[in-house]
C-alpha positions as CSV (number, residue, x, y, z in Angstrom):
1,X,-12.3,-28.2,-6.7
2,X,-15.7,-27.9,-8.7
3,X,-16.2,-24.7,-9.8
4,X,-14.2,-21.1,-10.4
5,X,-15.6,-18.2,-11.5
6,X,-13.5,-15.7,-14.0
7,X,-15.0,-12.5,-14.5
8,X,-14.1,-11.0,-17.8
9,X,-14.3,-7.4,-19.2
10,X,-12.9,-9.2,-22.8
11,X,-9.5,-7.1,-21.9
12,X,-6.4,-8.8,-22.3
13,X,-5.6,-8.9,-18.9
14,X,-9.1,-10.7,-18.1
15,X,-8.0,-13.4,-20.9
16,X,-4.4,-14.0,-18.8
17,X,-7.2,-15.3,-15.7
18,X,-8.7,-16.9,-17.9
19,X,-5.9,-19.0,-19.4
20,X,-4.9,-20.0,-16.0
21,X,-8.5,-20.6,-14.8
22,X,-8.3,-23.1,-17.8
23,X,-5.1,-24.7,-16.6
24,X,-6.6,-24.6,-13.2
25,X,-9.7,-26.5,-14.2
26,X,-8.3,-29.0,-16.7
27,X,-5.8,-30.4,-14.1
28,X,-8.7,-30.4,-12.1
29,X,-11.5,-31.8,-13.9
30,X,-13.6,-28.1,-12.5
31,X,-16.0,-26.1,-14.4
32,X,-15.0,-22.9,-15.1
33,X,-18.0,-20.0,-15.1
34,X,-17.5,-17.1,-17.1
35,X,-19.0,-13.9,-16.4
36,X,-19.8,-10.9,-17.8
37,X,-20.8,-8.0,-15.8
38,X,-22.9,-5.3,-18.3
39,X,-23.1,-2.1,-16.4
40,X,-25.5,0.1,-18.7
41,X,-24.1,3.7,-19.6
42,X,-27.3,4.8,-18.0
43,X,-27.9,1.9,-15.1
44,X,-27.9,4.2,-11.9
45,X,-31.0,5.9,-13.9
46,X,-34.7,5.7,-12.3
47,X,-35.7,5.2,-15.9
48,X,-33.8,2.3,-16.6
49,X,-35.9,-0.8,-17.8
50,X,-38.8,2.0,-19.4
51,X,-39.4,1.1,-22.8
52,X,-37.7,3.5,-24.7
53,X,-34.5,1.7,-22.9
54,X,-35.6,-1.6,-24.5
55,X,-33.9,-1.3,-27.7
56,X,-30.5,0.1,-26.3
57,X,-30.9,-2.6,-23.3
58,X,-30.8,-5.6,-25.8
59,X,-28.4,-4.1,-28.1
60,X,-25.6,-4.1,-25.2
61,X,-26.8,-8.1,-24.3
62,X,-26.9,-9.0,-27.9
63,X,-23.1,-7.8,-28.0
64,X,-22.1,-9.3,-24.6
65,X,-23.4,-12.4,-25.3
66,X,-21.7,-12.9,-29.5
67,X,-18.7,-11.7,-27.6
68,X,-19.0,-14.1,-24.4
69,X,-19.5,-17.0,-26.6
70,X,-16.8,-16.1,-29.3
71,X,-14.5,-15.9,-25.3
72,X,-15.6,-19.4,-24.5
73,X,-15.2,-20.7,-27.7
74,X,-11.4,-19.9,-28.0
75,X,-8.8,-23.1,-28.2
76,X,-7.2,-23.4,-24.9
77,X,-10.7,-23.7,-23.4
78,X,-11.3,-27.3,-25.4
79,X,-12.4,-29.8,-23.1
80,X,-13.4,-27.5,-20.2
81,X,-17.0,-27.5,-18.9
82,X,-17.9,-23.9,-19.8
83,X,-20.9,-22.3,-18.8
84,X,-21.7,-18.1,-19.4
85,X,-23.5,-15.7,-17.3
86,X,-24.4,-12.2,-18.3
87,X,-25.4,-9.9,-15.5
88,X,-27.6,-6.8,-15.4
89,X,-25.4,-5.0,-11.8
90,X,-22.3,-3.2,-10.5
91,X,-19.1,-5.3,-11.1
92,X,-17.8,-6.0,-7.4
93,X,-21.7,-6.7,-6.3
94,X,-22.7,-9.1,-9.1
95,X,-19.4,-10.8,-9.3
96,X,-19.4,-11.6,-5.7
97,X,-24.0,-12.8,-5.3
98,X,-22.7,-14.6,-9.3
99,X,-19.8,-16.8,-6.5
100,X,-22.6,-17.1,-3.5
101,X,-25.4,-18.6,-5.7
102,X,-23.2,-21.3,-7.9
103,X,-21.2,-22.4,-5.2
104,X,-17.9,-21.6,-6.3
105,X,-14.9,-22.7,-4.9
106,X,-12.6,-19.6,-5.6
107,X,-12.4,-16.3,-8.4
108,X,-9.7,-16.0,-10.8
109,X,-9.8,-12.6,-11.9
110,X,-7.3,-10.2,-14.3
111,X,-5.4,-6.9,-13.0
112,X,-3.3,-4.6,-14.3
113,X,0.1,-4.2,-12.7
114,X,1.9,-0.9,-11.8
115,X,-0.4,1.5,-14.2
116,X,-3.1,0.2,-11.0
117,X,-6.7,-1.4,-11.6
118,X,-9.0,-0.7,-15.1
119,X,-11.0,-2.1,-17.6
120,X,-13.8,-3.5,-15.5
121,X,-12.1,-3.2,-12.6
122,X,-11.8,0.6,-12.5
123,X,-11.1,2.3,-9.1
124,X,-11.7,0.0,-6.2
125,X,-13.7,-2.9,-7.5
126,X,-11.0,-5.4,-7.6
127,X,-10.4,-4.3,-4.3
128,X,-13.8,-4.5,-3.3
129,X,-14.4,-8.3,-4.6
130,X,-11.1,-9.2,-2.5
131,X,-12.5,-7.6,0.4
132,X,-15.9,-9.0,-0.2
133,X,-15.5,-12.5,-1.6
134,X,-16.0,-15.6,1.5
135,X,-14.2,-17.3,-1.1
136,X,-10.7,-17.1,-2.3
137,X,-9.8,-14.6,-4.9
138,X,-6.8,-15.4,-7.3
139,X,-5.4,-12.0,-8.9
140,X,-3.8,-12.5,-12.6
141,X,-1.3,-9.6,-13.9
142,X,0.4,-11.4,-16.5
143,X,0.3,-13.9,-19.2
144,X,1.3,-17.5,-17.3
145,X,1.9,-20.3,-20.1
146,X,2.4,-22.9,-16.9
147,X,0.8,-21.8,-14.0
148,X,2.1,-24.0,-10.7
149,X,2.4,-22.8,-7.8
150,X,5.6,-25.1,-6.3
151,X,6.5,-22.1,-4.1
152,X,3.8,-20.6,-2.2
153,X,4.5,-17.5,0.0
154,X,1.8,-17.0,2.7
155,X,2.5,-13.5,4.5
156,X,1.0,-13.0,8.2
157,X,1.3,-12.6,11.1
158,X,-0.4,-15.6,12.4
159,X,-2.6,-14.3,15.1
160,X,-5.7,-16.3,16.3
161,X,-7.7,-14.6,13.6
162,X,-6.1,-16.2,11.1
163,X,-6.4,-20.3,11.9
164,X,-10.1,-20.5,10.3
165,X,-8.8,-18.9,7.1
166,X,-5.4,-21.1,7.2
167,X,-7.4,-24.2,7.1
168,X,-8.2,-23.1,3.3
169,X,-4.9,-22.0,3.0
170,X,-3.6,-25.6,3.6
171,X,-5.8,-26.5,1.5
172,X,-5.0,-24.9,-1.7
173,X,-1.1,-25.4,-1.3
174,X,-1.9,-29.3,-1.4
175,X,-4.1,-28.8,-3.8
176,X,-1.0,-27.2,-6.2
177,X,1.0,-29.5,-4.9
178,X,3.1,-26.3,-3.2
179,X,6.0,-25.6,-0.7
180,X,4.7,-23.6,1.8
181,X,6.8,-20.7,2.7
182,X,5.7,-19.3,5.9
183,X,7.2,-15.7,6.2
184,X,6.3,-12.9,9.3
185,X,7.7,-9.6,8.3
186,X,9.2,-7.7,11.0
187,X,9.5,-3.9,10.5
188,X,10.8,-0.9,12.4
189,X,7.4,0.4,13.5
190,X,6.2,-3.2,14.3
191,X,9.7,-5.1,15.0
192,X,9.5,-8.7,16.9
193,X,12.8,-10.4,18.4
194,X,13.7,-13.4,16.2
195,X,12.8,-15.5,19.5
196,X,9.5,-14.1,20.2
197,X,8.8,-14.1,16.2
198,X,9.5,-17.7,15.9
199,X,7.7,-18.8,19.4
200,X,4.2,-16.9,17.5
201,X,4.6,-19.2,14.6
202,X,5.1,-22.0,16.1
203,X,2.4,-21.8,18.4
204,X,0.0,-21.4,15.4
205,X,1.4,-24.3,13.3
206,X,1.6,-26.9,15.9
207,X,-2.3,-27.3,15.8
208,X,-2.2,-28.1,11.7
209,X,-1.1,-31.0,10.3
210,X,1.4,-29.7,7.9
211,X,4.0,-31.5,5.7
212,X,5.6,-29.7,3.0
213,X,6.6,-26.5,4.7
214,X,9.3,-23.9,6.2
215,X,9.2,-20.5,8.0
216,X,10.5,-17.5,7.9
217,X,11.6,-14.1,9.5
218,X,12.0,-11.3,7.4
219,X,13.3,-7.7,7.9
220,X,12.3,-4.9,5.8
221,X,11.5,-0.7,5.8
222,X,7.8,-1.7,5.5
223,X,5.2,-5.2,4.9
224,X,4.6,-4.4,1.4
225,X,8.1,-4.4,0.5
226,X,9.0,-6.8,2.8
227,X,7.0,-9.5,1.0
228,X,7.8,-8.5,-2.4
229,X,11.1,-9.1,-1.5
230,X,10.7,-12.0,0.8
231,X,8.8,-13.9,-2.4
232,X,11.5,-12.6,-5.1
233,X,14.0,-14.2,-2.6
234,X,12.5,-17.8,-3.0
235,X,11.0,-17.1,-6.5
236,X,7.8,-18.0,-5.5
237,X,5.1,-18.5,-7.8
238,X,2.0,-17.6,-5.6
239,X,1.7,-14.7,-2.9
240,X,-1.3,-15.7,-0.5
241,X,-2.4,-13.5,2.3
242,X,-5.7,-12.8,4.5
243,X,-7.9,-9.8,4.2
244,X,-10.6,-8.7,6.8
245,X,-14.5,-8.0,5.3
246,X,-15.1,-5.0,6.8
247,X,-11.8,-2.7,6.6
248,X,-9.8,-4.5,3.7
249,X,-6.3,-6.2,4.2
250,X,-5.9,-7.6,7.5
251,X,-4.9,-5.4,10.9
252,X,-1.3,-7.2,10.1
253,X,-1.2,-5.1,7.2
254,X,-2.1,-2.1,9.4
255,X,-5.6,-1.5,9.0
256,X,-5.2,-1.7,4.9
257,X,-2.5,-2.8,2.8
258,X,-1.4,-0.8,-0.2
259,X,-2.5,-1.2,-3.4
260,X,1.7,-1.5,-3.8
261,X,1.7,-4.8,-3.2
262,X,-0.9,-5.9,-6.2
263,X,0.0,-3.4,-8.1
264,X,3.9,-3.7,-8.0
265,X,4.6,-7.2,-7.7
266,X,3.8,-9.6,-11.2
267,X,3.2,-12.6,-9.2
268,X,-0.1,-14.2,-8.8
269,X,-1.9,-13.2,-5.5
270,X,-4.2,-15.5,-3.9
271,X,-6.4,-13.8,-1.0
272,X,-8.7,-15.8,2.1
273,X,-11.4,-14.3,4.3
274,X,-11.2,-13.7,7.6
């Protein structure tokens, strides 16, 4: 763990990543990168970057940056390798080339909860850097004084697809020192005997060396729900689950998972690649 990227929109709920990037890093001796994405009112213009632009173009920086550096200069950041980024492009894009160029081991990023994505994030570009990112992507909807993550919930459905991702999966649960709670959900339109369900996990564990772990089966009307519930159940601290690049949430999830589940659950989601 070297590096993790929190974008920030200066909103509160960017600060809540933030304060658990912090914890995050200091545990872990990682820098922390904090970006700002500055998406001009008139960027998708041709005449951006003409000179009567100037002016207005280093106005907006000139704020960014005072405000950026006030951000990294705040209390609970002592200590922590901090370095700042402005970036002239569209939020999802830069965030993700910002991750790709530095190297960076995984995004913290804020999100509202039930009243859906805003601030920077507006519409679909949280969704987008999930769905994006080739690293991991840990979603933030509340303030967290002391982040752990002793129980970690990983949701799947543990077809072949999924072992590259799992790796980094494994990887993150020993690096928060977590239970591992393996669930399947099993629904009406997609139901699985509790034999056949348990022979499919099985099958994918026994070629990863795990050692702080336990599976599940777990009924519900739909997956959303099914996981909310399964990770209220165990009072987890950390949701994890896999997303595809090209269509969103993972084919487990039906082609693409409801915003529901980020939006309605106030646990932290952590999200892997496939």
């Amino acid at each position: 763990m070297k590096k993790i990227l929190v974008p920030t929109d200066f909103s509160t709920n960017a600060e809540y990543a933030l304060k658990v990037a912090a914890q995050i890093a200091r545990q872990h001796n990682a820098e922390i990168i904090l970006l700002h994405m500055l998406e001009l009112p008139n960027q998708n213009s041709d005449a951006v970057g003409s000179g009567s632009d100037i002016p207005e173009i280093m106005f907006f920086k000139n704020s960014a940056i005072n405000r950026l550096d006030a951000v990294a200069d705040e209390d609970y950041l002592d200590g922590i390798n901090i370095s700042t980024v402005i970036q002239f492009e569209k939020a999802f894009e830069g965030i993700v080339n910002i991750s790709r160029k530095n190297n960076v081991d995984f995004i913290v990023m804020g999100s509202h909860g039930a009243s859906g994505f805003q601030e920077m994030f507006i519409g679909s570009n949280t969704e987008k850097v999930v769905r994006f990112s080739e690293i991991p992507v840990l979603v933030i909807k509340n303030e967290i004084s002391d982040f752990k993550a002793d129980r970690f919930v990983f949701a799947s459905d543990f077809s072949a697809e999924i072992k590259k991702p799992f790796a980094k999966v494994i990887e993150f649960a020993r690096l928060f020192n977590s239970e591992l709670h393996l669930v399947m959900i099993n629904t009406p339109n997609s139901f699985k005997s509790t034999g056949v369900a348990e022979s499919i996990m099985s099958d994918f564990i026994e070629e990863f060396n795990l050692d702080n772990y336990s599976t599940h089966i777990y009924n519900d009307v739909n997956v959303e729900k099914g996981i909310i519930n399964f990770a209220n159940s165990v009072q987890a601290d950390l949701v994890g689950m896999c997303t595809h690049g090209r269509t969103g949430f993972s084919h487990f999830f039906n082609g693409s998972i409801s915003e529901d589940l980020v939006n309605h659950t106030v646990r932290p989601v952590l999200t892997f690649k496939i």
